[in-house]
VOFI-776256 format. One record per residue: residue number from 0; residue in one letter; x, y, z of N, C-alpha, C, O, CB in turn. Coordinates in nm, 2 decimals, padded with zeros to 4 digits. Glycine has a CB too. Layout:
N
+------+------+--------+--------+--------+--------+--------+--------+--------+--------+--------+--------+--------+--------+--------+--------+--------+
: resi : resn :    n_x :    n_y :    n_z :   ca_x :   ca_y :   ca_z :    c_x :    c_y :    c_z :    o_x :    o_y :    o_z :   cb_x :   cb_y :   cb_z :
+------+------+--------+--------+--------+--------+--------+--------+--------+--------+--------+--------+--------+--------+--------+--------+--------+
:  NUM :    A :      X :      Y :      Z :      X :      Y :      Z :      X :      Y :      Z :      X :      Y :      Z :      X :      Y :      Z :
...
+------+------+--------+--------+--------+--------+--------+--------+--------+--------+--------+--------+--------+--------+--------+--------+--------+
//
This chain:
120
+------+------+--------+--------+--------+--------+--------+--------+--------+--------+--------+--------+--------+--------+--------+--------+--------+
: resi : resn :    n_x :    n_y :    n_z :   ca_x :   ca_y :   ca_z :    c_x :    c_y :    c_z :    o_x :    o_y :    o_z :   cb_x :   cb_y :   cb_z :
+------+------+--------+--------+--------+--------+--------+--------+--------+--------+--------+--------+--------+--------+--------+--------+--------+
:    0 :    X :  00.08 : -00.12 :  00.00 :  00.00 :  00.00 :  00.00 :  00.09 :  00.13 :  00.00 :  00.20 :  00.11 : -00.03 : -00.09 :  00.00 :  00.12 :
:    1 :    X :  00.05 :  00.24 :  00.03 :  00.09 :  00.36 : -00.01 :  00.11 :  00.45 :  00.09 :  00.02 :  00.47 :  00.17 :  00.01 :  00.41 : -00.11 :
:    2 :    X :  00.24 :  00.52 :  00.11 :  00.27 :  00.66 :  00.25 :  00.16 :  00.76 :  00.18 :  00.09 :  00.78 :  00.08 :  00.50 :  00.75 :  00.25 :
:    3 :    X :  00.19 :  00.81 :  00.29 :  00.02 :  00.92 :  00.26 :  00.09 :  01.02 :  00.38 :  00.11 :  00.98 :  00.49 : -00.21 :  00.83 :  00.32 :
:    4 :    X :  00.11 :  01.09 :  00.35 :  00.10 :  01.24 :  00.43 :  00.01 :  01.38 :  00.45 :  00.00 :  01.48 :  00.37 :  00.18 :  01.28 :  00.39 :
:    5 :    X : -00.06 :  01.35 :  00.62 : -00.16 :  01.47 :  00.59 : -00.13 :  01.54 :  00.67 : -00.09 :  01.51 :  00.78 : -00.30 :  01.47 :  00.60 :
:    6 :    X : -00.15 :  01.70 :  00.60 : -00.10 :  01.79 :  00.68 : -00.26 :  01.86 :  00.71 : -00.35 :  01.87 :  00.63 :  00.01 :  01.87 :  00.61 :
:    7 :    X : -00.26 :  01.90 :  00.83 : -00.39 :  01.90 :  00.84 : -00.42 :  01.97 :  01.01 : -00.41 :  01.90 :  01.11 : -00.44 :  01.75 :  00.81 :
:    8 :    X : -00.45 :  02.08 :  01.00 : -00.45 :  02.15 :  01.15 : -00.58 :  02.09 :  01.25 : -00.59 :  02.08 :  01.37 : -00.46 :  02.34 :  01.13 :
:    9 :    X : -00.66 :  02.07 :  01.16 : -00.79 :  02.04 :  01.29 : -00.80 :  01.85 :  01.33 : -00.84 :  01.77 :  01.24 : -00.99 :  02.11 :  01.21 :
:   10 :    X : -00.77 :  01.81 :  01.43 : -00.68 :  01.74 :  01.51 : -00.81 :  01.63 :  01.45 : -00.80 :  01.55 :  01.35 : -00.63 :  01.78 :  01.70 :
:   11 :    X : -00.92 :  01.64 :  01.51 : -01.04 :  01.57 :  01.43 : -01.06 :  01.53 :  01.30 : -01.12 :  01.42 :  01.29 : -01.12 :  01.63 :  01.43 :
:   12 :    X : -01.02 :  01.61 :  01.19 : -00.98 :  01.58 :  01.08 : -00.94 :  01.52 :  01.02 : -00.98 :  01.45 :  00.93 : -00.94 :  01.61 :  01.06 :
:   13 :    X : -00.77 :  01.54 :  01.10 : -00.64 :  01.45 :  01.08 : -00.72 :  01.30 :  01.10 : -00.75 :  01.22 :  01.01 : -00.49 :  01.49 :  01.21 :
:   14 :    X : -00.76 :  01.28 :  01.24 : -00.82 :  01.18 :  01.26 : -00.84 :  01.07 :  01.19 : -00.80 :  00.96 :  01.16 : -00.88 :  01.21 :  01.29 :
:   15 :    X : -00.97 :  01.16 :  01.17 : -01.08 :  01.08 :  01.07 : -01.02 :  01.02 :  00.94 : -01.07 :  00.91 :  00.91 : -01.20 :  01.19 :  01.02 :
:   16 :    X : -00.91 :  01.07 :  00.85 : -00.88 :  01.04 :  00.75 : -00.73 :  00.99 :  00.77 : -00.67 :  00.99 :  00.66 : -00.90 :  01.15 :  00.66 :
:   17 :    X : -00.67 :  00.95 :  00.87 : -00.58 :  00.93 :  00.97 : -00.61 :  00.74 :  00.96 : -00.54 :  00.64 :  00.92 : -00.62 :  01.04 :  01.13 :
:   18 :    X : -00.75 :  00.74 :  01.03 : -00.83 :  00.59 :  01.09 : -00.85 :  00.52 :  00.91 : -00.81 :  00.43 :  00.84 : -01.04 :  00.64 :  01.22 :
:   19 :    X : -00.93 :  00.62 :  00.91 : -00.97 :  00.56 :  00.77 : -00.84 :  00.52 :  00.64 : -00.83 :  00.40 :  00.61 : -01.07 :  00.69 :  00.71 :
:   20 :    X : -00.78 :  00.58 :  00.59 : -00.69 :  00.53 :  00.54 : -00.62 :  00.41 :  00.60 : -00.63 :  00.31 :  00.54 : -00.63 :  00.61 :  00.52 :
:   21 :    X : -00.56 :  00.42 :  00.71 : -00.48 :  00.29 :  00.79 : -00.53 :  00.19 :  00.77 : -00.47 :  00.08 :  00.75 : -00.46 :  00.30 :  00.94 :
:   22 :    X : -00.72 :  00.20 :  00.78 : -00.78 :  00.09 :  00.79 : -00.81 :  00.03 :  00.67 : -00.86 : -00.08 :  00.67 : -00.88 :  00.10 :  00.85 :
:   23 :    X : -00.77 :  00.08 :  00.53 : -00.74 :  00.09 :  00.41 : -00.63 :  00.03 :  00.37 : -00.61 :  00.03 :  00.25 : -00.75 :  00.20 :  00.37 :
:   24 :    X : -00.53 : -00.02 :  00.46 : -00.39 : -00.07 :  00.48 : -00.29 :  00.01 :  00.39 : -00.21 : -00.03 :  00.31 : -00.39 : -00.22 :  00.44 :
:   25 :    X : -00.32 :  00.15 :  00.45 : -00.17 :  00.31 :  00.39 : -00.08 :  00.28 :  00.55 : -00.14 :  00.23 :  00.65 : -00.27 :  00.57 :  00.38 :
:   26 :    X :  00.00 :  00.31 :  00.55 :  00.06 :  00.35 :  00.58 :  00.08 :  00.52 :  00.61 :  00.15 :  00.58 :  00.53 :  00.11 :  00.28 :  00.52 :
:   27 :    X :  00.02 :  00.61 :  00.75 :  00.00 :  00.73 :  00.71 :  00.07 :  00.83 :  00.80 :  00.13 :  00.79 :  00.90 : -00.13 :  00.75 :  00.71 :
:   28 :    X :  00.07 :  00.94 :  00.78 :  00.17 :  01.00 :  00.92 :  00.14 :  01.14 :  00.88 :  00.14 :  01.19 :  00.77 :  00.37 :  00.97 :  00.93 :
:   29 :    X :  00.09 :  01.19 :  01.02 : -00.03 :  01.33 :  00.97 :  00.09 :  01.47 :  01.07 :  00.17 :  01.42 :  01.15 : -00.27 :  01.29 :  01.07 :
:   30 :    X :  00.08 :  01.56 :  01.07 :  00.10 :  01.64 :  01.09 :  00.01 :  01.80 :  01.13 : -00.10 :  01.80 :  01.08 :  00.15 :  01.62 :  01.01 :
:   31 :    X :  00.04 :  01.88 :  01.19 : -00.05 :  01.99 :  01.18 :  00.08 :  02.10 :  01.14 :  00.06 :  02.22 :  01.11 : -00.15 :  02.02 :  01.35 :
:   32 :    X :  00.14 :  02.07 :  01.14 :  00.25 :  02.22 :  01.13 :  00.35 :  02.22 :  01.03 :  00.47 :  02.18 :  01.02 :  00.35 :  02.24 :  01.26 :
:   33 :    X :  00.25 :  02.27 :  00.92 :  00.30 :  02.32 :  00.78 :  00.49 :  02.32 :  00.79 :  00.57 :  02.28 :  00.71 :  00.21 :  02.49 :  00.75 :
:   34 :    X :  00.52 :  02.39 :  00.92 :  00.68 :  02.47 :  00.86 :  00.74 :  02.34 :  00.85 :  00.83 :  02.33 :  00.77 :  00.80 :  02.59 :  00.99 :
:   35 :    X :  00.71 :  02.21 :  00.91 :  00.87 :  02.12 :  00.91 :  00.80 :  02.00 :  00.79 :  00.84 :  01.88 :  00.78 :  00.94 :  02.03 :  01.11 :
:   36 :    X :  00.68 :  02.06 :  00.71 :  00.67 :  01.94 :  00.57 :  00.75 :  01.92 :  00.48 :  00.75 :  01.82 :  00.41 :  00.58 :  01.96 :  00.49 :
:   37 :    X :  00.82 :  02.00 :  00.47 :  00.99 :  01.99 :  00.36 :  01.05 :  01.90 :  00.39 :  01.07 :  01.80 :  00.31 :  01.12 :  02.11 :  00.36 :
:   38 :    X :  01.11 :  01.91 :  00.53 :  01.20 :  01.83 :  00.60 :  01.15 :  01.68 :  00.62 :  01.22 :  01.58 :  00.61 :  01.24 :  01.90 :  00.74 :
:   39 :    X :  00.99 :  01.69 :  00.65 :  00.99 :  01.59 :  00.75 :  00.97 :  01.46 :  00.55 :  01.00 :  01.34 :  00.53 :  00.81 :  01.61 :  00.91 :
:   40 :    X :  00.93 :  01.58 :  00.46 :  00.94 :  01.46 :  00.33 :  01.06 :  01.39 :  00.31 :  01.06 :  01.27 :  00.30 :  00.91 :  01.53 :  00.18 :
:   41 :    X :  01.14 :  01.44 :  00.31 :  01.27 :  01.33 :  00.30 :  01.30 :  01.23 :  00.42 :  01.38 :  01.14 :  00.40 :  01.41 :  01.41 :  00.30 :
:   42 :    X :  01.24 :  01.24 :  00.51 :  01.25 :  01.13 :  00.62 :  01.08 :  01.06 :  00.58 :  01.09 :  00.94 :  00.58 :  01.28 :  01.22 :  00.82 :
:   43 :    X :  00.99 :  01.10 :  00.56 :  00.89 :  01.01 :  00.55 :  00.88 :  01.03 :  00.37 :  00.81 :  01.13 :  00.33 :  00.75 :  01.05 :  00.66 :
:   44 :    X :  00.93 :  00.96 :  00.29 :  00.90 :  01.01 :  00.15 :  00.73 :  00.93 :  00.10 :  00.69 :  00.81 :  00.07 :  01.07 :  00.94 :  00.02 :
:   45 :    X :  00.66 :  01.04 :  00.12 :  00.50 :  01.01 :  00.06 :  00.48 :  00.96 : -00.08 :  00.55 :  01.01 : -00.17 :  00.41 :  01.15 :  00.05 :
:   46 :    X :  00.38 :  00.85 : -00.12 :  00.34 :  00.89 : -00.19 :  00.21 :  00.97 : -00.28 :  00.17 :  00.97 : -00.39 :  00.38 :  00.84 : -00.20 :
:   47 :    X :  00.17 :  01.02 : -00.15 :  00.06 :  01.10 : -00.18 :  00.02 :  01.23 : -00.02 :  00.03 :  01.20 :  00.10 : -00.09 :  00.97 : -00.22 :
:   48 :    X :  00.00 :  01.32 : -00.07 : -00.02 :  01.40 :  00.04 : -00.16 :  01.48 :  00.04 : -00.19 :  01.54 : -00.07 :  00.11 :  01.49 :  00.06 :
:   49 :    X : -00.22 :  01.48 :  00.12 : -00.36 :  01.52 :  00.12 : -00.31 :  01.65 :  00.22 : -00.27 :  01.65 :  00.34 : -00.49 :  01.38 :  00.18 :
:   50 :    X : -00.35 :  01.76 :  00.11 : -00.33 :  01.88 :  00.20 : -00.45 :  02.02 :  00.23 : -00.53 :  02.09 :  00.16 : -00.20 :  01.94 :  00.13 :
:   51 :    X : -00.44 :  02.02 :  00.35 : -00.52 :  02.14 :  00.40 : -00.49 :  02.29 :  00.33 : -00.37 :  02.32 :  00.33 : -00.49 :  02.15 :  00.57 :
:   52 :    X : -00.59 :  02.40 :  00.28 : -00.56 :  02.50 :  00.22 : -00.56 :  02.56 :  00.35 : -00.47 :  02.64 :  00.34 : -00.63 :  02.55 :  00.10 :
:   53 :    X : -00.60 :  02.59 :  00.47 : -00.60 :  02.69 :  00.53 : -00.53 :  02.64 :  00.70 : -00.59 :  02.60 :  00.80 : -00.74 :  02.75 :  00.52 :
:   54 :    X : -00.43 :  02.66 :  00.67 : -00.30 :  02.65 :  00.77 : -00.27 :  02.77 :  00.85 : -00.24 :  02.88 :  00.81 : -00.17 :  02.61 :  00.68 :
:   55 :    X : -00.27 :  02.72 :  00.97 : -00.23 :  02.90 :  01.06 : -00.10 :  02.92 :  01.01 : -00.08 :  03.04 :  00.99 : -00.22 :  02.90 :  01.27 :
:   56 :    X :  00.03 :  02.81 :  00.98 :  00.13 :  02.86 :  00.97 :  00.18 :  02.94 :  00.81 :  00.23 :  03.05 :  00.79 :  00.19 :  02.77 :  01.02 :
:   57 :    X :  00.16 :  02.85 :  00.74 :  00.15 :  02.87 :  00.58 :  00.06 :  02.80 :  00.53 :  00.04 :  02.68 :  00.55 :  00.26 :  02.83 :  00.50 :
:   58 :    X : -00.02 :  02.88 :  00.43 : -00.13 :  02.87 :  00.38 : -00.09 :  02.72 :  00.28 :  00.03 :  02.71 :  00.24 : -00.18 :  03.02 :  00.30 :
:   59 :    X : -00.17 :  02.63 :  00.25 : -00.15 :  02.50 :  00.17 : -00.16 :  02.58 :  00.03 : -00.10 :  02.50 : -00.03 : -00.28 :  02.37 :  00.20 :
:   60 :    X : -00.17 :  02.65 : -00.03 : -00.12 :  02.65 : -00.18 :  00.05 :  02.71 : -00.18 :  00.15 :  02.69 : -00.25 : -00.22 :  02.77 : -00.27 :
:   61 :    X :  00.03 :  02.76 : -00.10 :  00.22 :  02.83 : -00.04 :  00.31 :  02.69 : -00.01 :  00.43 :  02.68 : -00.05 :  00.22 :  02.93 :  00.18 :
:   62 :    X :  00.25 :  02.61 :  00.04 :  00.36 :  02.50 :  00.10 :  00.35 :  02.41 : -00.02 :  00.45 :  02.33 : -00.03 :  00.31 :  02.41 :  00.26 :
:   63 :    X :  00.24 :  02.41 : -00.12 :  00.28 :  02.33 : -00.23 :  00.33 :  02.36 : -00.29 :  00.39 :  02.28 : -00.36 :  00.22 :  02.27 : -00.28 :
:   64 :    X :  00.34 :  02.52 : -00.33 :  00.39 :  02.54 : -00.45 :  00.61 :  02.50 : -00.38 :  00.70 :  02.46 : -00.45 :  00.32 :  02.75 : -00.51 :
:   65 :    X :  00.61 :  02.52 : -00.29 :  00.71 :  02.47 : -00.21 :  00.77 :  02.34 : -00.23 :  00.88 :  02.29 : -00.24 :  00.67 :  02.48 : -00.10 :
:   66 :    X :  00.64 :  02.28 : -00.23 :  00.73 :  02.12 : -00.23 :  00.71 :  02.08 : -00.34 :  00.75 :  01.96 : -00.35 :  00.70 :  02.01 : -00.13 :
:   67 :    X :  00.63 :  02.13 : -00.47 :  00.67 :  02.11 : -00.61 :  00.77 :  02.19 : -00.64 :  00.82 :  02.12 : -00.73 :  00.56 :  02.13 : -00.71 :
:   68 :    X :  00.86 :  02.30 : -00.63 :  00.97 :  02.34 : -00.67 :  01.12 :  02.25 : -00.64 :  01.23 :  02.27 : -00.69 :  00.97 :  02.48 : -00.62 :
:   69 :    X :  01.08 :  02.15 : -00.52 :  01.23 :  02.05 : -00.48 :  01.18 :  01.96 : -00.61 :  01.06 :  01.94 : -00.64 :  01.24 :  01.94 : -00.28 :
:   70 :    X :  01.29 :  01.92 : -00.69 :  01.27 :  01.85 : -00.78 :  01.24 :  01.68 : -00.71 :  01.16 :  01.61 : -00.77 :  01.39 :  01.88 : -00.86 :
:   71 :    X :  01.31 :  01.63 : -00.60 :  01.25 :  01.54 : -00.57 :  01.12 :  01.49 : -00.52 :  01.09 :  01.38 : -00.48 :  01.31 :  01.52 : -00.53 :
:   72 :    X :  01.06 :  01.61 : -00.52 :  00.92 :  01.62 : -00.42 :  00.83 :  01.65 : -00.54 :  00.72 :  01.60 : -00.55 :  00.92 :  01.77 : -00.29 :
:   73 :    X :  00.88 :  01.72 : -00.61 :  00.77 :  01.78 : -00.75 :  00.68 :  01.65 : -00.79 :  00.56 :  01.68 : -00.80 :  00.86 :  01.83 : -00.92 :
:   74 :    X :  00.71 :  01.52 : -00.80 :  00.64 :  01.42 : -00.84 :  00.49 :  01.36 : -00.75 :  00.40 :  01.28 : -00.78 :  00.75 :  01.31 : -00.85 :
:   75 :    X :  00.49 :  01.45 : -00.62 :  00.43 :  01.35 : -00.55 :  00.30 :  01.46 : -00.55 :  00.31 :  01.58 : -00.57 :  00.50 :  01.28 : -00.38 :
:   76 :    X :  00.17 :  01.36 : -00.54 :  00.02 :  01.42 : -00.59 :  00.00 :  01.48 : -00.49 :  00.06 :  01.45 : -00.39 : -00.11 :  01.33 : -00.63 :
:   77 :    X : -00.07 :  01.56 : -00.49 : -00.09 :  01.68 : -00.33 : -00.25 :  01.69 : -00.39 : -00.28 :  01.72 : -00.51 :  00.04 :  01.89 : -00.31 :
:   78 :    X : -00.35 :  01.65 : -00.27 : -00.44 :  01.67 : -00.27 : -00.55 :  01.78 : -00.19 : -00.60 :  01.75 : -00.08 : -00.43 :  01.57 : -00.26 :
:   79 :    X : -00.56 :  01.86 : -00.23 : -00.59 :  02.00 : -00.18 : -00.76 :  01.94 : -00.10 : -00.85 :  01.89 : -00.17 : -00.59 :  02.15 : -00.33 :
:   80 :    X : -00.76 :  01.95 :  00.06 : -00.91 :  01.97 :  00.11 : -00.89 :  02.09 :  00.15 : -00.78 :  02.16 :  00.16 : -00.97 :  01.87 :  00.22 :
:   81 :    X : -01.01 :  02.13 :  00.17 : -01.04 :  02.25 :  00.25 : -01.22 :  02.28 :  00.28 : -01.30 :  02.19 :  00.24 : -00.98 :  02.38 :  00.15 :
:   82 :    X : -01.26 :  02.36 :  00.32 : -01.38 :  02.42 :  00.37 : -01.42 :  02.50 :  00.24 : -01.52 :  02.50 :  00.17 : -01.37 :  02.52 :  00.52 :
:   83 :    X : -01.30 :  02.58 :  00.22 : -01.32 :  02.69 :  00.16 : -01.33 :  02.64 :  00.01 : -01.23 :  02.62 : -00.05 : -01.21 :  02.80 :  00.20 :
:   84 :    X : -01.46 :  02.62 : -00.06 : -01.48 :  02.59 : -00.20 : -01.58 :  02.69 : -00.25 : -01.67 :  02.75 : -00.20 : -01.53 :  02.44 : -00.21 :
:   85 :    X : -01.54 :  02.68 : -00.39 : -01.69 :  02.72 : -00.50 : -01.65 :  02.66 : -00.62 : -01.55 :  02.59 : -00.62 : -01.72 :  02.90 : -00.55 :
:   86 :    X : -01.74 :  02.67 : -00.72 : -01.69 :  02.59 : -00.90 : -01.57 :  02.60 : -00.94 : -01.50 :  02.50 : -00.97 : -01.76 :  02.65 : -01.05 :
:   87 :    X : -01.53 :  02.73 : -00.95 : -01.43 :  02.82 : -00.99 : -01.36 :  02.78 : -00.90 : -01.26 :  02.84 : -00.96 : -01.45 :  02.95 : -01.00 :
:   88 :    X : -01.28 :  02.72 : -00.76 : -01.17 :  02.69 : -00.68 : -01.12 :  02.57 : -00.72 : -01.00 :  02.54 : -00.71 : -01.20 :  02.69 : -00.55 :
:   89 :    X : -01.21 :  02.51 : -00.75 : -01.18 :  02.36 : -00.82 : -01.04 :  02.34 : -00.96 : -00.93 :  02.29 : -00.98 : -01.33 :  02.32 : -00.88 :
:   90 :    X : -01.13 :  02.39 : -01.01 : -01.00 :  02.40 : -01.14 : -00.87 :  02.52 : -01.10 : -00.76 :  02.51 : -01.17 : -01.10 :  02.47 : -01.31 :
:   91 :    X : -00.88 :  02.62 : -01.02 : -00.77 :  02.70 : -00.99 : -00.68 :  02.63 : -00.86 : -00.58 :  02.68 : -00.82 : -00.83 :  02.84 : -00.95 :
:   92 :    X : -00.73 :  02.51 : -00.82 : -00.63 :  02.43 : -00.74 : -00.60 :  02.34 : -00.84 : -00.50 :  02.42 : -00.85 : -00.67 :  02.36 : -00.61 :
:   93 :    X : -00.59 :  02.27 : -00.91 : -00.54 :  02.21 : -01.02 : -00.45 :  02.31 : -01.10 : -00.34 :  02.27 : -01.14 : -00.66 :  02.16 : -01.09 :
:   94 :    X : -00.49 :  02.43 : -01.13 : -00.36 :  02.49 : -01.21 : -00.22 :  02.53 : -01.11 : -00.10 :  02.56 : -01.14 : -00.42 :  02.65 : -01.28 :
:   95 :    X : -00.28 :  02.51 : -00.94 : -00.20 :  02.60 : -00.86 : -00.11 :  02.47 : -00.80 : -00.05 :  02.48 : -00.69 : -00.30 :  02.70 : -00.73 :
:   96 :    X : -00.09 :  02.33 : -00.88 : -00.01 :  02.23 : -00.87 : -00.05 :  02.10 : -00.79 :  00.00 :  01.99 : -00.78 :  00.10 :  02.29 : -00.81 :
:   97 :    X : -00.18 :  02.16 : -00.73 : -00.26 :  02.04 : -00.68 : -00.31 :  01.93 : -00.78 : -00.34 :  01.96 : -00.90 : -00.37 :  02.10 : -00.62 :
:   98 :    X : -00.32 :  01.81 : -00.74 : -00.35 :  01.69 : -00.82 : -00.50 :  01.65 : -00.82 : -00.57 :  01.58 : -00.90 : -00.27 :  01.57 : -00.77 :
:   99 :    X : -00.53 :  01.70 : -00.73 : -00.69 :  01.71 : -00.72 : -00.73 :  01.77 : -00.56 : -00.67 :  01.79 : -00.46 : -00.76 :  01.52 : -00.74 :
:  100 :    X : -00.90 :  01.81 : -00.63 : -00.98 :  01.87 : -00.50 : -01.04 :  01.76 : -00.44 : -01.04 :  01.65 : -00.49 : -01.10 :  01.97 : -00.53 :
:  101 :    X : -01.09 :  01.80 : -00.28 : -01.16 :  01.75 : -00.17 : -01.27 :  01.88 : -00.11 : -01.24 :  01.95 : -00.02 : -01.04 :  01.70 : -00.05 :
:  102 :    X : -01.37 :  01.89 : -00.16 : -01.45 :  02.01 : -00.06 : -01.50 :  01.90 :  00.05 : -01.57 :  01.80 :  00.03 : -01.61 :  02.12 : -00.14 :
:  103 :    X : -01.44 :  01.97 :  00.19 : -01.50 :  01.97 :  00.30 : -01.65 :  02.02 :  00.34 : -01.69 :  02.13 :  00.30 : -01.42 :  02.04 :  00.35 :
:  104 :    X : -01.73 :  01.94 :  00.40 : -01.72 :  01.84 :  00.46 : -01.70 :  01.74 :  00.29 : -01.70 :  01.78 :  00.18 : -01.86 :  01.81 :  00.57 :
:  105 :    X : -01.70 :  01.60 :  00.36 : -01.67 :  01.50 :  00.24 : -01.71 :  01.36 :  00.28 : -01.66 :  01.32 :  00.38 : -01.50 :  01.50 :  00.18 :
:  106 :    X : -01.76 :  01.31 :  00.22 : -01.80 :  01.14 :  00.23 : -01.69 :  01.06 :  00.23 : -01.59 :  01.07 :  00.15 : -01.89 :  01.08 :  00.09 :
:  107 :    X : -01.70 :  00.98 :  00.34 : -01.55 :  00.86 :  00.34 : -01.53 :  00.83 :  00.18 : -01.43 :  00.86 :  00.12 : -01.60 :  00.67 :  00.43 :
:  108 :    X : -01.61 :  00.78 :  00.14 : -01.64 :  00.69 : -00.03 : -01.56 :  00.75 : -00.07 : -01.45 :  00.70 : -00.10 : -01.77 :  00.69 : -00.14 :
:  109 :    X : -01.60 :  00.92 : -00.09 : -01.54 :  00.98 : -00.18 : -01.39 :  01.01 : -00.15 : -01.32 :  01.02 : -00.25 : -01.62 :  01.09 : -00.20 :
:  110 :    X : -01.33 :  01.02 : -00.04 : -01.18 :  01.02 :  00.00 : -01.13 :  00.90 : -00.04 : -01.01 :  00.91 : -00.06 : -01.15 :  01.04 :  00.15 :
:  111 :    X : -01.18 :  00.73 : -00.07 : -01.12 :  00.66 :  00.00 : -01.12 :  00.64 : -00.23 : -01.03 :  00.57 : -00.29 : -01.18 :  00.55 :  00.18 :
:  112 :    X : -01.19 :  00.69 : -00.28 : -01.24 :  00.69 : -00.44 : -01.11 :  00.79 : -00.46 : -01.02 :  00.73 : -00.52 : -01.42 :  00.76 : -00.50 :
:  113 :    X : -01.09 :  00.92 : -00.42 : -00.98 :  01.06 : -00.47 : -00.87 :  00.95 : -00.45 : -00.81 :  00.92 : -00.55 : -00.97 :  01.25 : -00.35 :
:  114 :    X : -00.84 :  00.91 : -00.36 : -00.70 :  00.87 : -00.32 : -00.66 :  00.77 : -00.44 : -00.58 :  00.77 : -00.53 : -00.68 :  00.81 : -00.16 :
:  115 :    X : -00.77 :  00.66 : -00.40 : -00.72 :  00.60 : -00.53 : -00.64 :  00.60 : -00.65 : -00.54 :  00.55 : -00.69 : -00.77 :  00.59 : -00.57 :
:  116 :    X : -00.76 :  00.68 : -00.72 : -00.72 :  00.74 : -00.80 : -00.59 :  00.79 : -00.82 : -00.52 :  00.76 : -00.91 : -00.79 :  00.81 : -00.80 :
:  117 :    X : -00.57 :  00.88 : -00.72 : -00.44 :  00.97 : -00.73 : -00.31 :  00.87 : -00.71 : -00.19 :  00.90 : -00.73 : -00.44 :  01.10 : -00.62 :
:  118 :    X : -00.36 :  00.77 : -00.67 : -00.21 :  00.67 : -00.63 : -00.20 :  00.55 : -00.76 : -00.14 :  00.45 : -00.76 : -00.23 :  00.58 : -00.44 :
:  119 :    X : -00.26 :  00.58 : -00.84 : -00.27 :  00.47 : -00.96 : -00.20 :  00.54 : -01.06 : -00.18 :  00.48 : -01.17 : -00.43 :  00.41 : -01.02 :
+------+------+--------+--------+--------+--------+--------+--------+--------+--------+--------+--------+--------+--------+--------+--------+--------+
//
């Protein structure tokens, strides 16, 4: 199965998609604090990271556009959730390096369907 890295500030969250994946047999390791996701990728190398857009420390389009500029990191799918959605956010996280959307709230199905996807 597949490393999965979530960065993800609301602890409940993390959780939920934390339990669920594991029980999905990933392998997962969640985080709330955006500053040490650079670092902590080369010690846990993902292959998929499901990321929060609204981070107290750095905003999730900031930290990806970050860890698509390391060339070793550029490859791995970053999956943008957030609260904050409309039509139009959808396709502008996809141009902004994200591999795909999640609007919050979200159906297990549908997380456990995105990931898939993104790891095939």
């Amino acid at each position: 199965m597949a490393r999965i890295l979530i960065v993800e500030n609301d602890f409940h969250h993390q959780e939920i998609i934390r339990f669920n994946l594991e029980r999905d047999g990933h392998e997962v390791f969640a985080t709330d604090d955006a500053t040490i996701v650079i670092n902590l990728l080369h010690y846990f190398p993902a292959d998929l990271i499901i990321m929060d857009i609204a981070l107290p420390d750095v905003h999730g389009i900031d930290l990806t556009a970050q860890i698509k500029s390391h060339p070793q990191l550029a490859q791995i799918p970053v999956l943008a959730v957030t609260a904050m959605t409309d039509d139009t956010l959808a396709a502008a996280y996809v141009f902004m390096g994200f591999s795909g959307f999640l609007p919050k709230p979200f159906h297990l199905q549908e997380l456990r369907r995105t990931v898939c996807k993104l790891l095939a």
